[in-house]
Backbone as ProteinMPNN parsed JSONL, in Angstrom:
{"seq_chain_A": "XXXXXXXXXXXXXXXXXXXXXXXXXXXXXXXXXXXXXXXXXXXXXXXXXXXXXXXXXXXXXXXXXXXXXXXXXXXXXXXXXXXXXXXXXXXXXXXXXXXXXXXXXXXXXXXXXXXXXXXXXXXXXXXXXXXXXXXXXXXXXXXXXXXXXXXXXXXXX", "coords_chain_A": {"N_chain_A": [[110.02, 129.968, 60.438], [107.654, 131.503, 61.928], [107.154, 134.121, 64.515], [104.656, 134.024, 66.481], [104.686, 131.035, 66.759], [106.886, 130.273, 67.519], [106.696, 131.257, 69.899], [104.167, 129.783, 71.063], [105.823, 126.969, 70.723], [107.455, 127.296, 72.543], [105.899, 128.167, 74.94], [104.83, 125.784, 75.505], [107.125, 123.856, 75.94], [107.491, 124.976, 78.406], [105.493, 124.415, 79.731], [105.358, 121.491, 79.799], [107.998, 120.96, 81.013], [107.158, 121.999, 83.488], [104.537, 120.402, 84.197], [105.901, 117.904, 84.521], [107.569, 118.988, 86.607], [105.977, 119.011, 88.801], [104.909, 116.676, 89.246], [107.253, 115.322, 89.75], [107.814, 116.27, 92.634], [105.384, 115.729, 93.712], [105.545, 112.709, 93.836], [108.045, 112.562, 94.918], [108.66, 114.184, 97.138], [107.1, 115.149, 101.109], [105.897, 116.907, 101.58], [106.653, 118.149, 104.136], [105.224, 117.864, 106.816], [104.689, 118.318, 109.95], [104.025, 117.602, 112.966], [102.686, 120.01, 115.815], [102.091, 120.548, 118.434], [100.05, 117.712, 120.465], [96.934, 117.718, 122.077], [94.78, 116.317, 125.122], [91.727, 116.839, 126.643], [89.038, 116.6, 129.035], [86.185, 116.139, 130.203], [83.846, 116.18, 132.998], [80.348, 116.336, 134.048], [79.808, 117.899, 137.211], [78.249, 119.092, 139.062], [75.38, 119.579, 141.203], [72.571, 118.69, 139.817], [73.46, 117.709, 137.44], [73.628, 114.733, 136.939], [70.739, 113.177, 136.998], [69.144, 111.605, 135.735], [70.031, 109.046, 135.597], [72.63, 108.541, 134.092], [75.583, 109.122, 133.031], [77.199, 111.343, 131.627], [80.34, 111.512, 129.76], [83.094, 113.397, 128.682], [85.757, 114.17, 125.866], [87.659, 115.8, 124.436], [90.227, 116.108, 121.667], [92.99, 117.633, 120.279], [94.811, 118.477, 117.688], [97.841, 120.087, 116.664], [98.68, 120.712, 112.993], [101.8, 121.6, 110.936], [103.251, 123.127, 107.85], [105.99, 124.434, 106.347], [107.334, 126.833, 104.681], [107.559, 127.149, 100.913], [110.134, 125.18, 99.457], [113.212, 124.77, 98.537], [113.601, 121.91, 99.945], [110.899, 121.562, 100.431], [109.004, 121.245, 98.017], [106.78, 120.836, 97.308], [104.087, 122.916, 96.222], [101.5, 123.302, 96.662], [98.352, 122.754, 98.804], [98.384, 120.104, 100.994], [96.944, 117.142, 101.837], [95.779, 116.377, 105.288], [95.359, 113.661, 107.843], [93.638, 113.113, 110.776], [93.744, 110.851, 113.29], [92.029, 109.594, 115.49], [91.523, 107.489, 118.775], [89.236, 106.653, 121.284], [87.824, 106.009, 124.307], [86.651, 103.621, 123.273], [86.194, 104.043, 120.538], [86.985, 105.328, 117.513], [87.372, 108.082, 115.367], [87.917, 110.227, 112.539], [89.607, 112.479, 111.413], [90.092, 115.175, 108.607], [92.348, 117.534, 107.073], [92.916, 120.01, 105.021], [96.327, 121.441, 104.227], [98.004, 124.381, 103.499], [101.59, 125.348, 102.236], [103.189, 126.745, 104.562], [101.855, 127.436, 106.652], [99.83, 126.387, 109.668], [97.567, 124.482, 111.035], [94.596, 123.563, 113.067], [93.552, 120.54, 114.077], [90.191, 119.435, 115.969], [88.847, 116.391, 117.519], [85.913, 115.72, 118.871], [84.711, 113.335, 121.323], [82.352, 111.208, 122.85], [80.975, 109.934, 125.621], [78.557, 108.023, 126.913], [77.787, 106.961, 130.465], [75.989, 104.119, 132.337], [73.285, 104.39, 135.033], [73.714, 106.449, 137.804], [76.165, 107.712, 139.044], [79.956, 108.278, 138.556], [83.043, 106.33, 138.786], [86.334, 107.708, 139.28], [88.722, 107.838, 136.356], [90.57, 106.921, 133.933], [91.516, 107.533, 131.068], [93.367, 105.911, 127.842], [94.124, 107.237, 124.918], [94.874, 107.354, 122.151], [96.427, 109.004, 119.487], [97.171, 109.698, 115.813], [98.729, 110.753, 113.031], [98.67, 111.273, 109.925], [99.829, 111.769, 106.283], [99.014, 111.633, 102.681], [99.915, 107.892, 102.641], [101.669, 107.426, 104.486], [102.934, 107.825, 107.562], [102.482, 110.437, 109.808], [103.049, 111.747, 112.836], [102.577, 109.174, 115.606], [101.086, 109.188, 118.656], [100.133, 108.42, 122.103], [98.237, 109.582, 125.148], [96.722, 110.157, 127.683], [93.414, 110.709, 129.634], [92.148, 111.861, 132.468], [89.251, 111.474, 133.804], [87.008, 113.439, 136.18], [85.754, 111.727, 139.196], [82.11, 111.087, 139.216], [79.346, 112.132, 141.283], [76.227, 111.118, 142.017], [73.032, 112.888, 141.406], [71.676, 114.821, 143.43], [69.632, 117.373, 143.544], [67.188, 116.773, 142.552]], "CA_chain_A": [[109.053, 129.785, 61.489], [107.119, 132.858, 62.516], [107.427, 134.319, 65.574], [103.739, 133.256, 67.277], [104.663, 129.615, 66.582], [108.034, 129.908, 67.98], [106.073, 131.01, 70.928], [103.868, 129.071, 71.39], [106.747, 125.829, 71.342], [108.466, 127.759, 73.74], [104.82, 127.802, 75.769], [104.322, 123.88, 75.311], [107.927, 123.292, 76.643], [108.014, 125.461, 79.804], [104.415, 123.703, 80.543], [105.542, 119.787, 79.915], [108.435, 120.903, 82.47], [106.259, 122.375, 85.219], [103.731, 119.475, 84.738], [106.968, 116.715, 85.1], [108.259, 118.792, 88.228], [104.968, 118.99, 89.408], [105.063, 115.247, 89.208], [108.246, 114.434, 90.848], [107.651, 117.086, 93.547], [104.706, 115.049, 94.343], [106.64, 111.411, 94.303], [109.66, 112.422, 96.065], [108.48, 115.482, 98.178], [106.538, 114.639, 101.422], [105.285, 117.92, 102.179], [107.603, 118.66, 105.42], [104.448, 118.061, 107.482], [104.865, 118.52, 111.413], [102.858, 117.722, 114.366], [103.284, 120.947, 117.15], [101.497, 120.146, 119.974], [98.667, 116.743, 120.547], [96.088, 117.857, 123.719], [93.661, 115.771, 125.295], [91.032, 117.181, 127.401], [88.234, 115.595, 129.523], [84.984, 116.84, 130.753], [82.512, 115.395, 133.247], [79.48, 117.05, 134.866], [80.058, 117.15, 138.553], [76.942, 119.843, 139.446], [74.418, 118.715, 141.831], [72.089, 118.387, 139.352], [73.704, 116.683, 136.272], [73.328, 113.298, 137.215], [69.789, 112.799, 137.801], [68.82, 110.8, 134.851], [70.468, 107.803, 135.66], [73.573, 108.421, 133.08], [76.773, 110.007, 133.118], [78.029, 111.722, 130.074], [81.459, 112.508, 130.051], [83.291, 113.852, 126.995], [87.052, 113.677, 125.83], [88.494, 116.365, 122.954], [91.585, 115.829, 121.306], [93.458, 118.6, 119.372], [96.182, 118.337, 117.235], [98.246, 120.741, 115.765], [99.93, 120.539, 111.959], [102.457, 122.715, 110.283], [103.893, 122.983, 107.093], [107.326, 125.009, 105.988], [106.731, 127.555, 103.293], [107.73, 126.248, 99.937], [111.303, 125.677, 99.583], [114.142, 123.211, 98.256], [113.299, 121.156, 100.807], [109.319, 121.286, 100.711], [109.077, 121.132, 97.053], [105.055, 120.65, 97.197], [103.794, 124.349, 96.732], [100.132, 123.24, 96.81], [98.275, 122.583, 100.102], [98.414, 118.545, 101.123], [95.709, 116.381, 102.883], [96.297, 115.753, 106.34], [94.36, 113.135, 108.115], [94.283, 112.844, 112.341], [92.457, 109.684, 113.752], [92.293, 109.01, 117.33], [90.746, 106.561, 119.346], [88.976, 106.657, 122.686], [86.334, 105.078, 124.812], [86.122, 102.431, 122.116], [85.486, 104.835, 118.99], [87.77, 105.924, 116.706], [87.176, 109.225, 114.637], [89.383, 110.821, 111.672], [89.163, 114.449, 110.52], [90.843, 115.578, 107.2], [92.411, 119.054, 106.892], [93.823, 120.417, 104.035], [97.717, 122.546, 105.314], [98.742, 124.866, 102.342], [102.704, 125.841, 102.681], [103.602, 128.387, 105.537], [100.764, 127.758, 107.471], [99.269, 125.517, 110.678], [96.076, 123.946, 111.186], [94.555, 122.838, 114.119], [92.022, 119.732, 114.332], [89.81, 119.198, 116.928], [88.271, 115.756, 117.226], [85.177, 115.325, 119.944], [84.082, 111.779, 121.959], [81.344, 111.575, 124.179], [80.908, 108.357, 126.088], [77.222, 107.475, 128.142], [77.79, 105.569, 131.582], [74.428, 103.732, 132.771], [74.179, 104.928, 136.743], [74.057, 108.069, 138.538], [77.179, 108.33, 139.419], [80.789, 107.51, 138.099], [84.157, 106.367, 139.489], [87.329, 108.156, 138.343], [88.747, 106.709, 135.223], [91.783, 107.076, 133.356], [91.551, 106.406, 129.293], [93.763, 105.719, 127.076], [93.573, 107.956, 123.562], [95.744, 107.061, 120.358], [96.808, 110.115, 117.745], [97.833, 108.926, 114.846], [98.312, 112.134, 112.299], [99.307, 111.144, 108.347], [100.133, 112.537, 105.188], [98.934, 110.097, 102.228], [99.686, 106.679, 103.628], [103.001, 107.611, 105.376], [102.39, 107.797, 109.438], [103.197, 111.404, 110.274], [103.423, 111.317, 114.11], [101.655, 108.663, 116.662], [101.327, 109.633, 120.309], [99.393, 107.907, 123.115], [98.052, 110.329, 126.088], [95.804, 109.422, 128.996], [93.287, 111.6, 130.216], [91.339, 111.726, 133.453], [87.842, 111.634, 133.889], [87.13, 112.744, 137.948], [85.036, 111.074, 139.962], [81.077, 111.92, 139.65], [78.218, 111.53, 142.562], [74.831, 110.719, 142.103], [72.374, 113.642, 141.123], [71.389, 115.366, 144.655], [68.638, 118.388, 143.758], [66.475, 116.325, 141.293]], "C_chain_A": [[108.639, 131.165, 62.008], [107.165, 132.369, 64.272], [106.45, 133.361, 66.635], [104.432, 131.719, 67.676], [105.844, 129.494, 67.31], [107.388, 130.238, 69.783], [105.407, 130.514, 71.689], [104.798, 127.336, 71.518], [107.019, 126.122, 72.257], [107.194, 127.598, 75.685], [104.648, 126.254, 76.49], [105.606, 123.424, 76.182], [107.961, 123.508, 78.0], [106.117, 124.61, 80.817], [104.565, 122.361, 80.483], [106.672, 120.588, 80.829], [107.78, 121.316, 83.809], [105.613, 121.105, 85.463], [105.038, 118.02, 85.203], [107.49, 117.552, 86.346], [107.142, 119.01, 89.084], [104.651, 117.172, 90.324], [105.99, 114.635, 90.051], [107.891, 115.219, 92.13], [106.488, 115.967, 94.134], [105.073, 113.581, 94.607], [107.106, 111.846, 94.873], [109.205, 113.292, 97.304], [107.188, 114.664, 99.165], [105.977, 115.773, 102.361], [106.197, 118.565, 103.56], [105.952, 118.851, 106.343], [104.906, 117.805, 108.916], [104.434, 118.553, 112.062], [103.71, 118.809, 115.399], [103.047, 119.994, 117.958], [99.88, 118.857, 119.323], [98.254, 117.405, 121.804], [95.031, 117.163, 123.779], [92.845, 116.657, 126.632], [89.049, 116.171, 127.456], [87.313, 116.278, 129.949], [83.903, 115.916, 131.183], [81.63, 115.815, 134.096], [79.478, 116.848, 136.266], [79.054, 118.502, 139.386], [75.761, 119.099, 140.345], [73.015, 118.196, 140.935], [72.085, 117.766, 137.483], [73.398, 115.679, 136.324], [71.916, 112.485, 137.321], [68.791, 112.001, 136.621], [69.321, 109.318, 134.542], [71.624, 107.333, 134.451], [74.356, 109.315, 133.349], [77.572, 110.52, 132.102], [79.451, 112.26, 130.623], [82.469, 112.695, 128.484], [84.76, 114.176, 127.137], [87.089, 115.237, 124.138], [89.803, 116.555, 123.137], [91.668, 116.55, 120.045], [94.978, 118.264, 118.789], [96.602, 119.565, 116.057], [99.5, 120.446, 114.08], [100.411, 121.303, 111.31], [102.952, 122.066, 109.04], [104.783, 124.429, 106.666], [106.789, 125.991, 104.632], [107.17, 126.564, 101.785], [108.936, 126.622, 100.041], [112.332, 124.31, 98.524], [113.94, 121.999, 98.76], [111.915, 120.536, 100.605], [108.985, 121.749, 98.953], [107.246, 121.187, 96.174], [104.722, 122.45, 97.436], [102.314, 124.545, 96.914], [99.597, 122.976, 98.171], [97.952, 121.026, 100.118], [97.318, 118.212, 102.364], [96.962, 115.682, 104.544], [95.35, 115.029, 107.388], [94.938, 112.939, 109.652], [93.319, 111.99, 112.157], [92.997, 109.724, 115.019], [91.268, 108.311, 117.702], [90.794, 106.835, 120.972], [87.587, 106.541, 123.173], [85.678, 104.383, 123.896], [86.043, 102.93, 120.799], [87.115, 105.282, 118.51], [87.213, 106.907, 115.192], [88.146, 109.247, 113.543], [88.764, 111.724, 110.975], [90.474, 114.486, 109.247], [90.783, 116.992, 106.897], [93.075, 119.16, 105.679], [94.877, 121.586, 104.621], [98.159, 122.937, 103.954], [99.932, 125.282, 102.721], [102.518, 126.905, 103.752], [102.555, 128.333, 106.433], [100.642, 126.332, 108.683], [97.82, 125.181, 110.762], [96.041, 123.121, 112.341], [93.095, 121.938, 114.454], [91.949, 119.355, 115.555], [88.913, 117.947, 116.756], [87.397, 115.644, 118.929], [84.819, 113.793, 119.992], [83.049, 112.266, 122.549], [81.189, 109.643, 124.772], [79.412, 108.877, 127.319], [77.701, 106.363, 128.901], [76.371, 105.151, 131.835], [75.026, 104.273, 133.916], [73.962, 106.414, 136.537], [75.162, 109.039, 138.76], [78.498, 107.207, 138.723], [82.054, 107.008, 138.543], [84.952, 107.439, 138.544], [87.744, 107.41, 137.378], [89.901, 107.354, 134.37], [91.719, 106.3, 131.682], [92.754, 106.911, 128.642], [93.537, 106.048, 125.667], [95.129, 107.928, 122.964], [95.356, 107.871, 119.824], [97.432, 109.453, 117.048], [97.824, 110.64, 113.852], [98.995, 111.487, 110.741], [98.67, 111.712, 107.604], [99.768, 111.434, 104.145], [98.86, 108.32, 103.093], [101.069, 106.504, 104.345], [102.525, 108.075, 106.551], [103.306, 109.099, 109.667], [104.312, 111.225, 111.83], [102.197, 109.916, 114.559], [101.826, 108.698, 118.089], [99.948, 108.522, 120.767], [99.611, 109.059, 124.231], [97.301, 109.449, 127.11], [95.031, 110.969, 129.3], [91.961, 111.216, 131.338], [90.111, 112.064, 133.36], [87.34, 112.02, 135.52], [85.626, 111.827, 138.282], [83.33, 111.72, 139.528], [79.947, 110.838, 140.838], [77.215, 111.623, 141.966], [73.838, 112.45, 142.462], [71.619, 113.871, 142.645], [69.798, 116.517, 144.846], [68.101, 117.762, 142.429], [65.029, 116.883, 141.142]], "O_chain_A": [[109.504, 131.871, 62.526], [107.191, 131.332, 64.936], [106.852, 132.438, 67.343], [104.635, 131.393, 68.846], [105.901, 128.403, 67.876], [107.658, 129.481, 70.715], [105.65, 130.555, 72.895], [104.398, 126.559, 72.384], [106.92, 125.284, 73.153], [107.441, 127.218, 76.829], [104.418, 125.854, 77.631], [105.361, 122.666, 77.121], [108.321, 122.642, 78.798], [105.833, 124.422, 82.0], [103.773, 121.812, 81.25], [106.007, 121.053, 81.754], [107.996, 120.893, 84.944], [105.811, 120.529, 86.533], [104.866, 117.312, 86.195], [107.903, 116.827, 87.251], [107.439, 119.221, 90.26], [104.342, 116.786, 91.451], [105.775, 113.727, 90.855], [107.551, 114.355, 92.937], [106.857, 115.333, 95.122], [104.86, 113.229, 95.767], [106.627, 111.645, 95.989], [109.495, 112.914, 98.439], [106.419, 113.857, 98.643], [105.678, 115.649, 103.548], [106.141, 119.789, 103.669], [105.555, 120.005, 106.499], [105.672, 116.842, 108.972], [104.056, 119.7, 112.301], [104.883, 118.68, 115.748], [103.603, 118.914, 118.161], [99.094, 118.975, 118.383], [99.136, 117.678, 122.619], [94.243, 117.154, 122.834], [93.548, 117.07, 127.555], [88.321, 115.575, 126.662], [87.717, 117.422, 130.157], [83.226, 115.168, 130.477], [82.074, 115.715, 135.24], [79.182, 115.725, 136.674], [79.435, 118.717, 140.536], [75.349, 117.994, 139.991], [72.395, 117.259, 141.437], [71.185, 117.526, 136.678], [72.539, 115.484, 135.464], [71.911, 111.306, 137.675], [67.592, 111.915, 136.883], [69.085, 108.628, 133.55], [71.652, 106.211, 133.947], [73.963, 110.344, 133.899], [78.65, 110.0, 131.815], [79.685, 113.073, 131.517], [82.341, 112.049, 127.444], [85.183, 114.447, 128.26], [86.446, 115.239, 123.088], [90.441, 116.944, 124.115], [90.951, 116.403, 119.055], [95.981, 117.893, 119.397], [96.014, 119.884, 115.024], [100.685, 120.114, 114.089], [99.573, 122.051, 110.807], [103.111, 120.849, 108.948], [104.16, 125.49, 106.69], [105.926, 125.688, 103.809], [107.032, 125.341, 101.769], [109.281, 127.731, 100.449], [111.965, 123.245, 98.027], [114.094, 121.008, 98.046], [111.712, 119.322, 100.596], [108.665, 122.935, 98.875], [106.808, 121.446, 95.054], [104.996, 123.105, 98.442], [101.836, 125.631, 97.241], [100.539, 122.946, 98.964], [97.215, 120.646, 99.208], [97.015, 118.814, 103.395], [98.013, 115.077, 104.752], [94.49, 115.767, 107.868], [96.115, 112.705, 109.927], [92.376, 112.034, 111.368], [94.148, 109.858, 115.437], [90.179, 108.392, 117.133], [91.749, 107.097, 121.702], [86.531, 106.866, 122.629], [84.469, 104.422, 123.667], [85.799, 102.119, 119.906], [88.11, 105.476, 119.208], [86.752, 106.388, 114.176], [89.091, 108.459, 113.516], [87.786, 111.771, 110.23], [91.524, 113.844, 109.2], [89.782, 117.634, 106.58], [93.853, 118.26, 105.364], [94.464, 122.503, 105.331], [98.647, 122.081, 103.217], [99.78, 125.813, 103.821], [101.696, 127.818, 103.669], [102.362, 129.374, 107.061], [101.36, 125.348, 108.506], [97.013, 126.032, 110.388], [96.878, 122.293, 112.7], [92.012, 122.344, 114.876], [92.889, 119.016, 116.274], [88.068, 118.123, 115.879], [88.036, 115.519, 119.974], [84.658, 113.103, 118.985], [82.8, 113.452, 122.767], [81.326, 108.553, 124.216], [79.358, 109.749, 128.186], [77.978, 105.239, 128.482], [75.52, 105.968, 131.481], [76.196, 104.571, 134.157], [74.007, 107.202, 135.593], [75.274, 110.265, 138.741], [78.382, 106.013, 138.447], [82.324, 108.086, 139.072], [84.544, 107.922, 137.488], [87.28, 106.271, 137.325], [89.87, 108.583, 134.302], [91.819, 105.139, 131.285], [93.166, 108.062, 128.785], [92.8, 105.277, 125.054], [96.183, 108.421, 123.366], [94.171, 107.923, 119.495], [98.244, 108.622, 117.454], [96.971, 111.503, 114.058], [100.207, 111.305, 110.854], [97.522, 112.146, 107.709], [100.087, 110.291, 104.471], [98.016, 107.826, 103.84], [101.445, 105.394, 104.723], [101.561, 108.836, 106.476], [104.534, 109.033, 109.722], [105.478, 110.87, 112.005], [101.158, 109.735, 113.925], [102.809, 108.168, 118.605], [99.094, 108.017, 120.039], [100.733, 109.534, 124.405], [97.365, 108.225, 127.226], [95.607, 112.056, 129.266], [91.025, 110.461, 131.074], [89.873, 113.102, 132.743], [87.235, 111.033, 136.249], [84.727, 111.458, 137.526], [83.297, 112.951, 139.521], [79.812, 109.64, 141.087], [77.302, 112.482, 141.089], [73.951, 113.048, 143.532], [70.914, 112.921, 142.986], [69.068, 116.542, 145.837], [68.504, 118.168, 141.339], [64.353, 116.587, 140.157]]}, "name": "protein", "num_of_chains": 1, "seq": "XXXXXXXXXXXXXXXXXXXXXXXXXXXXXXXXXXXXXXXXXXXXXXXXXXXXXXXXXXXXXXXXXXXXXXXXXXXXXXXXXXXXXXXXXXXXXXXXXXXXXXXXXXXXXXXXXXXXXXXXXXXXXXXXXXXXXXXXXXXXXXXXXXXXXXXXXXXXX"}
């Protein structure tokens, strides 16, 4: 057997094992993905002259941070993995899709906006669902609340 040829087997083998631990790495391994920190924040025009259109916008973003571990024994995935956030609030539900390569963090930001009819709004307290997964395994899920204050009725129209 000449040499080339013995090289090239030797090629063919060390690439059918990478592509089989490529393979299990992706079965068994589940990325070591990690929610840091979820934040909700609220925003509602309270200026004497926001209001004067007979609607009240007020607007909700929700950030979530995800980490992943460098590559290791543990984190076996050395490629970067889909990570999907959804949240829900003031009736809607969104979902952003990041890609997190080893060793690194990513941070999605998902915006709401909600229209009141009216001038003016009471205070209001909502209810916003994170959900953050990896494939179809449920990373984290949190529930927050975030305040909306009070607005008055458009004054210098």
């Amino acid at each position: 057997m000449s040499w080339s040829r013995r090289i090239w087997v030797v090629l063919a083998v060390i690439a059918v094992l990478g592509a089989s631990a490529a393979i299990l790495a992706s079965l068994y391994g589940d990325g070591a993905v990690a929610v840091e920190d979820v934040t909700v924040t609220g925003a509602t025009p309270t200026n004497t002259t926001a209001n004067c259109e007979n609607v009240v916008v007020r607007s909700a973003s929700v950030s979530a941070t995800v980490s992943r571990p460098g590559a290791s024994v543990d984190n076996q995935q050395f490629w970067a993995v889909g990570v999907a956030v959804r949240a829900s609030v003031f009736g809607e539900t969104k979902r952003r899709v990041v890609s997190v390569p080893p060793g690194s963090s990513r941070t999605v930001t998902v915006p709401f906006t909600s229209v009141r009819e009216g001038s003016w709004a009471p205070q209001s307290f909502e209810d916003v669902v994170i959900q953050v997964s990896q494939g179809s395994a449920t990373v984290a899920e949190r529930t927050k609340t975030v305040t909306l204050v009070p607005v008055k009725a458009g004054q210098d129209c």
